[in-house]
C-alpha positions as CSV (number, residue, x, y, z in Angstrom):
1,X,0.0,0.0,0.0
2,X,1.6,3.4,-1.1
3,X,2.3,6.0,1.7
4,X,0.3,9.2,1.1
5,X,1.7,12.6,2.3
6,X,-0.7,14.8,3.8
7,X,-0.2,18.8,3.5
8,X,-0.9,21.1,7.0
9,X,-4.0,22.8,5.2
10,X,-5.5,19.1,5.2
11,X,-5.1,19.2,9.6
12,X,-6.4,22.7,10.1
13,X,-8.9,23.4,13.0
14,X,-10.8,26.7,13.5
15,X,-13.0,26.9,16.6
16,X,-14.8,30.2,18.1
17,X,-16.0,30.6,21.1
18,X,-17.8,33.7,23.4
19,X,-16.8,33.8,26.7
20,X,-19.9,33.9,29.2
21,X,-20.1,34.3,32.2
22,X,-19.9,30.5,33.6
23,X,-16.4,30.8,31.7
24,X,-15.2,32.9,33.6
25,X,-13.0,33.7,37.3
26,X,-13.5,35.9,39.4
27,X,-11.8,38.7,37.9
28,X,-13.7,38.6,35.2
29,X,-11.4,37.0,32.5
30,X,-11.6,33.5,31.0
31,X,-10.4,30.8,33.4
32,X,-7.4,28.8,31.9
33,X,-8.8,25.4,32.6
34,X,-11.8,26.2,30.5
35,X,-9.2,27.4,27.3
36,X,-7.3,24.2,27.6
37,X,-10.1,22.3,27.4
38,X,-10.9,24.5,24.1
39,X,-7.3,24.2,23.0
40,X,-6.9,20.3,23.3
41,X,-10.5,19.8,21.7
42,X,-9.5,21.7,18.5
43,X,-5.7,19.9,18.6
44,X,-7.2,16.6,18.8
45,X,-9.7,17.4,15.8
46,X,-6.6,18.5,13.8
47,X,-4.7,15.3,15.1
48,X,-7.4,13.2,13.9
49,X,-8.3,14.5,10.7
50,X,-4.0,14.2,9.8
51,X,-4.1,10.3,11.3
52,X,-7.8,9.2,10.0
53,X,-7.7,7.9,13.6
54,X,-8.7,8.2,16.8
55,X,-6.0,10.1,18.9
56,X,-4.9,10.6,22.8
57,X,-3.3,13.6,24.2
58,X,0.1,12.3,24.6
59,X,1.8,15.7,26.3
60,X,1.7,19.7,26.2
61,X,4.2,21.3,26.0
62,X,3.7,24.9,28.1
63,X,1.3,26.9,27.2
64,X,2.2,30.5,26.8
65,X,0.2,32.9,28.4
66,X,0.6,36.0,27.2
67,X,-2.6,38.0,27.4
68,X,-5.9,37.4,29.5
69,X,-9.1,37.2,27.8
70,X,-12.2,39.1,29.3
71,X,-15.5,38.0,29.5
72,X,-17.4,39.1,26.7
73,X,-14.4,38.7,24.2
74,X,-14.9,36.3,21.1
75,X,-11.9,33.8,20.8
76,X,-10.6,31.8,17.9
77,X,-8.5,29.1,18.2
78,X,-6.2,27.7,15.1
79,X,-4.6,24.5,15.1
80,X,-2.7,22.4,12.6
81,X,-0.3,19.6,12.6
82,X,3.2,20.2,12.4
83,X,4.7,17.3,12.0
84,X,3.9,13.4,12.4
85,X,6.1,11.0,13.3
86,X,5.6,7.4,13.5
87,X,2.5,6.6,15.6
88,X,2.7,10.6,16.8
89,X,1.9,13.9,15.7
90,X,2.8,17.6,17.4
91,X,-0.2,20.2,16.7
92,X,0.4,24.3,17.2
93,X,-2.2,25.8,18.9
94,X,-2.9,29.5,18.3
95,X,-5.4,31.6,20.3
96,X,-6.5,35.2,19.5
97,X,-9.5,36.8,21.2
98,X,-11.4,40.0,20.0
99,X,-13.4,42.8,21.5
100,X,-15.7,43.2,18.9
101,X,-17.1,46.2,20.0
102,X,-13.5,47.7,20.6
103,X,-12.6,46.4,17.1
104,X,-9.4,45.2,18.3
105,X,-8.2,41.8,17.6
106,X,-4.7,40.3,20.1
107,X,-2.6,37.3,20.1
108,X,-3.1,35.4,23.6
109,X,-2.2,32.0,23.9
110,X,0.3,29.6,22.1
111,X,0.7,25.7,22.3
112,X,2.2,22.5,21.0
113,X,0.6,19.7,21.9
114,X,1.0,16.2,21.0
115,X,-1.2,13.1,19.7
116,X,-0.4,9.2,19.3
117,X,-3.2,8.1,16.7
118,X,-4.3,4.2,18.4
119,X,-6.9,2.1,16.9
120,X,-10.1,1.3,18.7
121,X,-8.0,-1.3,21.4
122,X,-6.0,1.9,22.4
123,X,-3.1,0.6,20.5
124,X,-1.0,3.1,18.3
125,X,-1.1,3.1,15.0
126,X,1.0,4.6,11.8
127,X,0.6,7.7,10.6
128,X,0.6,9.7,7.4
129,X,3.6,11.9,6.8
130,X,3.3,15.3,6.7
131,X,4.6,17.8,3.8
132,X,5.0,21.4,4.6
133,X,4.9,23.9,1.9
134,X,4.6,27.2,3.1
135,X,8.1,28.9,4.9
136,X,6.8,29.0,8.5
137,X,5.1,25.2,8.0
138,X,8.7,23.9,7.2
139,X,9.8,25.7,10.0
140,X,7.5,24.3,12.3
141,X,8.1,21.3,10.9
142,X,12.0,22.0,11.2
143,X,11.6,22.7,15.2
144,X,9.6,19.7,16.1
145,X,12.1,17.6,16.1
146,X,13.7,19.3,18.5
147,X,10.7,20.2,20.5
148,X,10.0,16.1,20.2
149,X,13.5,15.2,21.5
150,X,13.0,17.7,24.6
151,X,9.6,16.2,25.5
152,X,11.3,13.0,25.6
153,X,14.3,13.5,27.5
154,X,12.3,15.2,30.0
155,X,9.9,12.5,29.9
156,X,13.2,9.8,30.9
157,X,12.0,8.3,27.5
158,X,15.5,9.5,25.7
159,X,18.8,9.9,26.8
160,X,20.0,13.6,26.3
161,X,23.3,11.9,24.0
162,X,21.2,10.5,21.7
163,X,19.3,14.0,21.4
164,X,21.0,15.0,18.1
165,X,18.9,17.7,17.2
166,X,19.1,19.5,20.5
167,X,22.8,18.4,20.5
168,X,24.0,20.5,17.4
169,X,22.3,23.4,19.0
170,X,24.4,23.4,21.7
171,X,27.9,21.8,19.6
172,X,30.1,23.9,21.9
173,X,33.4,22.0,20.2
174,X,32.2,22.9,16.8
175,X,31.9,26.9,17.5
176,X,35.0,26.8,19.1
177,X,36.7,25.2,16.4
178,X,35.5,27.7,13.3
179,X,36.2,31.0,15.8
């Protein structure tokens, strides 16, 4: 059977939400709990329409938060996959939220999280590749390798030597040598 490549268009995930009042703390602004939940929804939706599968959340990485979101405020939330591995696939996570009646629009939370596709036994399964074609897709797809061999070490699933990506960031003996 011959190996189809799937494209980062073919995984994307737009979901919109309102935050109410239930969705809210007590300052007013949307609880983080309640945009996780929102965030790994849409990255399993992306995960699963890359694998053709059904998919676990297998880690997140942290979750950068970088502006609150006030009650009232519409949010949209972007995800893709980045790259897929063997049985696993990292999705990006972007959140923005509006104030429509302010007519301003602001970046507030970014994510990677990642998937293992399993069959309906819970066992993983393969996955398609991935082929980025736009710049910042093949850099995505360029960092997750790296962002994959992190997750692992830190997981005690990988020993840091055999980190290669992460190691030729850090080739100490190789700057020294061209200076």
């Amino acid at each position: 059977m011959k190996t189809v490549k799937k494209h980062v268009q073919d995984s994307e995930v737009i979901k919109t939400e309102m935050v109410l009042p239930n969705d809210t703390n007590t300052l007013n602004n949307l609880m983080g709990g309640k945009l996780m939940h929102w965030m790994d929804v849409v990255a399993a939706i992306s995960a699963q329409r890359h694998s053709n599968s059904i998919v676990v959340t297998a880690s997140v990485d942290n979750i950068s938060f970088k502006n609150p979101i006030a009650l009232g405020n519409v949010v949209t939330l972007k995800a893709q996959v980045t790259r897929a591995f063997s049985t696993s696939m990292e999705v990006f996570i972007e959140v923005v939220a509006e104030d429509i009646p302010a007519n301003s629009k602001y970046a507030t939370h970014k994510a990677f999280f990642t998937f293992v596709a399993v069959d309906d036994k819970g066992r993983p399964v393969k996955v398609p590749p991935l082929e980025p074609t736009t710049k910042r897709e093949k850099e995505l797809y360029a960092g997750a390798l790296r962002r994959r061999q992190l997750r692992l070490i830190l997981a005690n699933r990988m020993d840091p030597q055999d980190a290669t990506e992460l190691k030729s960031l850090f080739d100490l003996e190789g700057v020294s040598q061209k200076q």
